[in-house]
N, C-alpha and C positions, 0 to 999 in steps of 0.2 A: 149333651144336648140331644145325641142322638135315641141314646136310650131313652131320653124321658118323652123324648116324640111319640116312641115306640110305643111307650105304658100311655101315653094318651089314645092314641087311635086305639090300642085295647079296649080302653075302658066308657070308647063309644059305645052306644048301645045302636048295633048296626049289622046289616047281613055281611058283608064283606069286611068287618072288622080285620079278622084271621089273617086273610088274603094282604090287606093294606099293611097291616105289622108287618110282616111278613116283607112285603118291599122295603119297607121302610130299612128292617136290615140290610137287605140286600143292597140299598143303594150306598146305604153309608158303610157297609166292608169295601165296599165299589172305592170308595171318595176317599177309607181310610188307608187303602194299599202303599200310595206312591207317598204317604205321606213319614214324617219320620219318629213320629211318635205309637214307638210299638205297643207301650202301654195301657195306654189309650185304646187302641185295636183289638187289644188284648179283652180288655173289660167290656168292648161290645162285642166280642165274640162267644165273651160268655154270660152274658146275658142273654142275648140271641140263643144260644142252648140251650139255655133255662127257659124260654118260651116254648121251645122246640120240645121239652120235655112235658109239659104241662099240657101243651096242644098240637103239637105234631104226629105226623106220622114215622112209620121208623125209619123211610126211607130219606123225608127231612131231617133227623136225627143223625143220621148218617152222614149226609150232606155238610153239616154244620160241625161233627165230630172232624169231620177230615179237613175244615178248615182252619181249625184251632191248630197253633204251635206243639210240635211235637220238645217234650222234657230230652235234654242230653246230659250225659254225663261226660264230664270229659277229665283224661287224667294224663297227669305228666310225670315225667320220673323224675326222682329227685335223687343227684346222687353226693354220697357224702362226702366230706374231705377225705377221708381213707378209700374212698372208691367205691 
């Protein structure tokens, strides 16, 4: 819901367009944090970047990079029956 709010106030034809998107993420990473579907957060974060890429500057780019979950790798040892 959040994202399609978003691609509406874009696709006003308006001077503050940019700026309004713009909140409009902000307020729902805001709404999405304490909530428990990361998923969910996930997809509007990257969406929000994909905005940010198209019409941002680098420093919102930035912003919106460092919000995104960072990939881990994680490894555990495994050992055999013979040791």
């Amino acid at each position: 819901v959040w994202i399609s709010y978003a691609q509406f106030e874009l696709s006003i034809d308006s001077d503050d367009r940019m700026q309004r998107c713009r909140q409009i993420y902000e307020e729902a990473n805001k709404s999405m944090q304490s909530c428990e579907e990361k998923e969910e957060r996930l997809m509007l974060l990257e969406s929000w970047r994909d905005y940010e890429d198209e019409f941002g500057s680098f420093a919102n780019k930035e912003r919106v990079r460092k919000l995104l979950p960072e990939k881990v790798k994680k490894r555990r040892k495994i050992t055999a029956e013979d040791g």
